[in-house]
C-alpha positions in Angstrom: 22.3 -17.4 -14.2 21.9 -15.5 -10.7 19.0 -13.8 -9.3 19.9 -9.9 -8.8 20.1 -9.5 -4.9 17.2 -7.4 -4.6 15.0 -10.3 -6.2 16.9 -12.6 -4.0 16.1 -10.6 -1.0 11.9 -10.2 -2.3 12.1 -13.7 -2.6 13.6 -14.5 0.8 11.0 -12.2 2.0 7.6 -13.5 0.9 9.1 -17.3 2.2 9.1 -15.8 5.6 6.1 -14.4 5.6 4.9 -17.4 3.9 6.6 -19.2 6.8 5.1 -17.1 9.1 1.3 -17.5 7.9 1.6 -21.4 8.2 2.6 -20.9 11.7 0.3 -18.3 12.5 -2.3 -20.6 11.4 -1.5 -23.5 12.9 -2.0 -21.2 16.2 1.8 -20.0 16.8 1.2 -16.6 18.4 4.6 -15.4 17.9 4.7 -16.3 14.6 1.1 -13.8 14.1 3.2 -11.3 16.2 6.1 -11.4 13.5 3.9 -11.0 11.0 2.2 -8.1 12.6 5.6 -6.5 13.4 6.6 -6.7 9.5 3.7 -5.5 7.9 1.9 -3.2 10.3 4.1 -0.2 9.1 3.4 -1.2 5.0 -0.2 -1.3 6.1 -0.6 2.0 8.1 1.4 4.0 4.7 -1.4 2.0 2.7 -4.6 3.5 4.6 -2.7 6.6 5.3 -2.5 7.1 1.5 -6.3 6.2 1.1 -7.5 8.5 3.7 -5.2 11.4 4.4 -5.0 11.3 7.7 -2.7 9.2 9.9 -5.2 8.6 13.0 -8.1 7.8 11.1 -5.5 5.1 8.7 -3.8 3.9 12.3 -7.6 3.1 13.6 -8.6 1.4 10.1 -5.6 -0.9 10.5 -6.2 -1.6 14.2 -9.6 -2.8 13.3 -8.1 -5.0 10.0 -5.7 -6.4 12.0 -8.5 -8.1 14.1 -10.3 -8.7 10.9 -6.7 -10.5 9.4 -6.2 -12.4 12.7 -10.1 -13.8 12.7 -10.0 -15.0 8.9 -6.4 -16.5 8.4 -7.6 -19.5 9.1 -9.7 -19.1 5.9 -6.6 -18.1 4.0 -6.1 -20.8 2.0 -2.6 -19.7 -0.1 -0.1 -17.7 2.4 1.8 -16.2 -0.4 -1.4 -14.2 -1.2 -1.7 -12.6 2.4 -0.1 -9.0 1.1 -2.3 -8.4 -1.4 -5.4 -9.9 0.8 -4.0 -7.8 4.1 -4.1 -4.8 1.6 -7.8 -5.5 0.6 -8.6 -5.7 4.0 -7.2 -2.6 5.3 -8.7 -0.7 1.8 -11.6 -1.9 2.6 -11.8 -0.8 6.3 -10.8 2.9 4.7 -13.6 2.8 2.6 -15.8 2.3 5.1 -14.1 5.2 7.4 -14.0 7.4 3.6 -17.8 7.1 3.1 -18.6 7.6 6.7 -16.8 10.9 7.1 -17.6 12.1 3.1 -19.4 14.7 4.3 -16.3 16.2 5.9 -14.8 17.8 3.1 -11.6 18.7 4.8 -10.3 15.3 3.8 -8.8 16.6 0.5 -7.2 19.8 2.4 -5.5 17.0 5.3 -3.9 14.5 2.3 -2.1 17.3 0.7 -0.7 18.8 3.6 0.7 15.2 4.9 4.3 13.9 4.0 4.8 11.9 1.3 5.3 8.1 2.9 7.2 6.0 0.8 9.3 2.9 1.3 11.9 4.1 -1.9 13.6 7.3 -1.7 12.8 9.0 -5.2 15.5 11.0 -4.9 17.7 7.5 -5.5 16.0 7.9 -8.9 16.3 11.3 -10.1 17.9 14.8 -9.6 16.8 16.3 -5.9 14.6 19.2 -7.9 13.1 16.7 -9.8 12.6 14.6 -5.8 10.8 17.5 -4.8 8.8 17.9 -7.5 7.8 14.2 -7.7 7.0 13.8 -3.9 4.8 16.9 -4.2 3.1 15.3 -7.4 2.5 12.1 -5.6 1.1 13.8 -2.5 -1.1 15.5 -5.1 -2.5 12.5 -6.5 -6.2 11.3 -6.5 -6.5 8.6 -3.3 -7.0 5.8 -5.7 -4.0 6.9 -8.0 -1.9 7.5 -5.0 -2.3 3.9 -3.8 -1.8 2.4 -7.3 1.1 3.8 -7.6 2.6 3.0 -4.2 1.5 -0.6 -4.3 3.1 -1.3 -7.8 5.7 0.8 -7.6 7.0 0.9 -4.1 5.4 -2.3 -2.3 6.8 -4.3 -5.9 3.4 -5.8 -6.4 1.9 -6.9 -9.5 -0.9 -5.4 -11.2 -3.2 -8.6 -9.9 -2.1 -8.0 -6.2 -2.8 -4.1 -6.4 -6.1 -5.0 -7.7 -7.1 -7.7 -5.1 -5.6 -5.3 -2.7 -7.6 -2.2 -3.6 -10.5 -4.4 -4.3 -10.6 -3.5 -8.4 -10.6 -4.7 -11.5 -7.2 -5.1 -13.3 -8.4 -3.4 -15.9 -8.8 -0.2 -13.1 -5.7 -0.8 -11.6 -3.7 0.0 -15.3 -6.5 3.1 -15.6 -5.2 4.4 -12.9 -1.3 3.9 -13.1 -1.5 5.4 -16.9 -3.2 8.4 -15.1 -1.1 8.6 -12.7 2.2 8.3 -14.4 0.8 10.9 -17.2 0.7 13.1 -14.5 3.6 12.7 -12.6 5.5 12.7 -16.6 3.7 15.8 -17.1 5.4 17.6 -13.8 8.6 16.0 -14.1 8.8 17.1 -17.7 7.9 20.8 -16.3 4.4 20.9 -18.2 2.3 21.6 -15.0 
């Protein structure tokens, strides 16, 4: 039996960036270029959704990205660089988070962002319900907000999200049951 083309395509993906980490390792600039060129974007959503604010998540992933190019050498599996790219960038947010926590317009910036998403919710329901559910996931808690948007939209499995949000498992699935109870509960019309 055939793969579904969209697993085809996620698997033809993670070989080249696969492909590309080997390279990059064995000191192919290009090949680091590539791989900055494909996930730069997915990384820049990913702090954006942890701090709210697209400078501060643009500088936190210009810093990672010198932090990813100094330890890939040390990467010893390349299929594991999304989830450790991820940990690095949530990690440099956290830093920039607890640095600035005494600025509390943080909360007021995240919820008057757009929604950044790599699926269009709008493939999945009614364009009311769209509305409602981009609003809902803007609305989110940080943490829940990147949960969701890892496993969900970035197709990652609960042991990537946590490694990339630098969590226990068990933390990641607290979170997604949170999150999805909520966004039920304003699909549904409750809130």
């Amino acid at each position: 039996m055939s793969q579904p083309a969209s697993s085809t395509a996620q698997a033809a993906r993670r070989l080249l960036d696969e492909y590309l980490v080997v390279s990059a390792q064995a000191g192919d600039r290009r090949a680091f270029a590539g791989l900055a060129r494909r996930w730069h974007p997915r990384l820049v959503s990913h702090a954006w959704r942890l701090t709210g604010d697209v400078e501060l998540a643009r500088d936190a992933v210009q810093s990672g990205w010198i932090e990813i190019a100094r330890g890939l050498q040390r990467l010893q599996d390349p299929g594991a660089f999304p989830a450790w790219a991820y940990r690095i960038i949530s990690r440099r947010c956290a830093r920039t988070i607890r640095g600035l926590q005494h600025d509390r317009r943080l909360a007021r910036d995240v919820a008057a962002q757009p929604a950044a998403a790599s699926v269009d919710p709008a493939d999945l329901v009614g364009a009311d319900q769209a509305a409602r559910l981009h609003a809902a996931i803007r609305d989110l808690p940080p943490a829940q907000r990147a949960a969701i948007a890892l496993f969900h939209f970035e197709d990652m499995s609960i042991a990537e999200t946590a490694v990339a949000l630098d969590v226990p498992a068990g933390t990641v699935k607290t979170r997604l049951m949170h999150a999805r109870r909520t966004l039920r509960a304003v699909l549904e019309g409750d809130m």
